[in-house]
N, C-alpha and C positions, 0 to 999 in steps of 0.2 A: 798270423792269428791262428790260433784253438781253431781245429777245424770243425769241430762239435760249435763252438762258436759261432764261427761263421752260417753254417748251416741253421743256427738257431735265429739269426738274424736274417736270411732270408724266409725262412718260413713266418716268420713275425710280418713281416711284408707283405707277403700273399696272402696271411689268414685277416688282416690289416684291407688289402684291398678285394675280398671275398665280403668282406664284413663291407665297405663300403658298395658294394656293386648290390649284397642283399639291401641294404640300406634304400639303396636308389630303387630296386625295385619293389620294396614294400612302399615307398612313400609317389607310388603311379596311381593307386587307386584313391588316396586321395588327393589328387593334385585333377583327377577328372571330377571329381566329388566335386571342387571348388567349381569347374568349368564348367560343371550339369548344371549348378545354383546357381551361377549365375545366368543362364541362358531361360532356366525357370522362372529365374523372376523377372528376367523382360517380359518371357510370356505372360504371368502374372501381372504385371501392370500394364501390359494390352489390354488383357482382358475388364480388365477395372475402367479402364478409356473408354472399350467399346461398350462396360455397362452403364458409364456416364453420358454416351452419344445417346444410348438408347433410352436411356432416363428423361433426355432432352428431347428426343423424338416424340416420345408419349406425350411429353408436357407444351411443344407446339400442336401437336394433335387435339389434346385436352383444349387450350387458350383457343385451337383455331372452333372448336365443337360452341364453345360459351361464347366465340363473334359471330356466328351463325345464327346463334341462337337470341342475340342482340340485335342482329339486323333484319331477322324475322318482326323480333317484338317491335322493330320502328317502321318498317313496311305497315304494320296494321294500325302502330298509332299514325300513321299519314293517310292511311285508306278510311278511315275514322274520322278525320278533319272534319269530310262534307257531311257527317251524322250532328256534329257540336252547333246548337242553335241559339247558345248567348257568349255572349263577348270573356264571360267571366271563365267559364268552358272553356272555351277557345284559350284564353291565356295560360289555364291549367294545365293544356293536353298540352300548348306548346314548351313550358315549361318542362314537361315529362318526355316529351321527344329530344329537350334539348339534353336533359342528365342522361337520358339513352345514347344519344350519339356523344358526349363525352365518357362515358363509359368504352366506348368504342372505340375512342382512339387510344382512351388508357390501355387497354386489351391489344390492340395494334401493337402500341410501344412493347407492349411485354413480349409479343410473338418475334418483334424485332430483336428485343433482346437475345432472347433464346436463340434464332439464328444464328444470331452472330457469335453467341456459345458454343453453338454448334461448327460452324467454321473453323472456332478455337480447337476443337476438342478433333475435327476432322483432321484438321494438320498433326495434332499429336495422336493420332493413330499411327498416318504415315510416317511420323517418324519415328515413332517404339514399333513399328514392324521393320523397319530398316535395320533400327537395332537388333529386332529379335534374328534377322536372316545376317548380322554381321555377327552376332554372340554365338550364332547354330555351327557359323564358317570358324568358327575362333576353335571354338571347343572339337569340332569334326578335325582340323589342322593337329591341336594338341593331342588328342588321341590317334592320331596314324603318327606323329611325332614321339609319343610316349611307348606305343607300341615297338615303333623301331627302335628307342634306347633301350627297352626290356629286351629284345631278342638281342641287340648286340650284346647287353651286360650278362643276357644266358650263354652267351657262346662265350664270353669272357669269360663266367665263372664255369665253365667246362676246360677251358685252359687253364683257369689255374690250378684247377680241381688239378689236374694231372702232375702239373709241375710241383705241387702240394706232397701229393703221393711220392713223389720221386725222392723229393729233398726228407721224407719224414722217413722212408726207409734208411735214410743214410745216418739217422740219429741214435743212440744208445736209447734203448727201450726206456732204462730208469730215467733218462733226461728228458725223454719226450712225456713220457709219464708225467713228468712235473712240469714239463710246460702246458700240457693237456689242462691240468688241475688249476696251475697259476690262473691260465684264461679265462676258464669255467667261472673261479670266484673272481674276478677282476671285471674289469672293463675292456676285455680284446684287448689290452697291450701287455705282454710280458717282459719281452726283449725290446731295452733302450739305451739310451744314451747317456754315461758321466760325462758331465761336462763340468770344467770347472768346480772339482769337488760336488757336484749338486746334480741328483740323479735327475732327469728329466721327464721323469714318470711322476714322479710324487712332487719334484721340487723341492725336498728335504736336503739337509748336507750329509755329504761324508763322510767317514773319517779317514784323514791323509793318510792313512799307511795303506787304507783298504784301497783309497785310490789311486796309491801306485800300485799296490798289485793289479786294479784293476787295468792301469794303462799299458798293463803289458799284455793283458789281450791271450792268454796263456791258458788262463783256468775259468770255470765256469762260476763267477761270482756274483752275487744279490748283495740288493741293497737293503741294510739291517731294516727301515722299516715299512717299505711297501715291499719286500720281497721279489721284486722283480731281476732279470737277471743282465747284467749289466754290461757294454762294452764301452771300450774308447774309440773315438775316431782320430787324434791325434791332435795337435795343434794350429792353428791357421787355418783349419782347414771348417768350408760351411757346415751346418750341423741337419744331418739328415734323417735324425733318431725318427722314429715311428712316435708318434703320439696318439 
């Protein structure tokens, strides 16, 4: 193989996997973004839980202030009985004691309720603060997990950095020049694979004559319409082109 060739297919590799390692460490800040949000909004819906407990608190406090104040009012209408001196009296006030102590147990049942709201609402406390100290452990795990792939992938891209270096000195100025340029406008792949007449960059065919020159791996050849610069791997053999 063109040893201009060959060198241009490794560098196509390294700037291939520089490109993926920047990749992986641009896409850390927001991969903790998703793990902040989500642990905000279990806080968030604690927080709504405990404004519903506390909702419920005021409103058994409220219900228990108006049974208070209902058992007042039937204390006096019973301390009153021995002031009632005709029968017709008598029937009235007992009448009106008795809509006060049914009022009273209606009032009972409601404080009952609310209780038992509350019991509902106290269990879902405890279990959205379970959540919120399992989502705090999730996201705290990810980020010491996400920091140690960024620093491996910085030491990575310091390796290939060099091995980069190495193999671009070994290239003819004019060919790096145009692989430089290829990159720039493209999508980070320059150097690929004809496979079967059909460049593996574009996916376009070629033309048989061009791709037997190309198979001979000889000269530095592009393909007529993604411009990319082309080699063979041979026959039978897996296809390892850079994509």
């Amino acid at each position: 193989m063109n040893e201009q060739l060959a060198s241009l297919i490794k560098l196509q590799q390294i700037d291939s996997d520089i490109l993926d390692k920047r990749r992986s460490i641009g896409a850390i800040p927001l991969k903790i973004s998703v793990a902040e949000k989500l642990y905000k909004e279990s806080v968030a819906a604690f927080e709504k839980l405990k404004q519903r407990y506390e909702s419920l608190e005021k409103k058994k406090r409220d219900k228990e202030r108006i049974l208070d104040d209902i058992n007042e009012r039937i204390k006096k209408l019973k301390t009153r009985m021995t002031e009632i001196k005709t029968n017709k009296e008598y029937q009235a006030h007992l009448k009106e004691i008795e809509s006060a102590e049914k009022e009273h147990y209606a009032v009972e049942d409601e404080i009952l309720i609310v209780m038992e709201e509350m019991d509902v609402s106290s269990r879902e406390i405890k279990l959205q603060e379970k959540k919120i100290r399992t989502e705090k452990e999730k996201m705290e795990a990810l980020k010491k997990e996400l920091e140690r792939e960024k620093e491996e992938a910085e030491k990575g891209l310091l390796t290939l950095r060099e091995a980069r270096a190495k193999i671009g000195d070994g290239i003819d100025k004019e060919l790096y020049d145009r692989y430089i340029t290829l990159i720039e406008s493209g999508d980070g792949v320059v150097v690929t694979e004809a496979k079967e007449e059909v460049c593996q960059g574009c996916n376009m065919n070629i033309p048989p004559q061009l791709f037997v020159e190309i198979k001979r791996n000889e000269e530095i050849m592009q393909c007529p319409q993604c411009n990319r610069i082309l080699y063979y791997k041979g026959d039978g053999q897996e296809s390892t082109a850079v994509q």
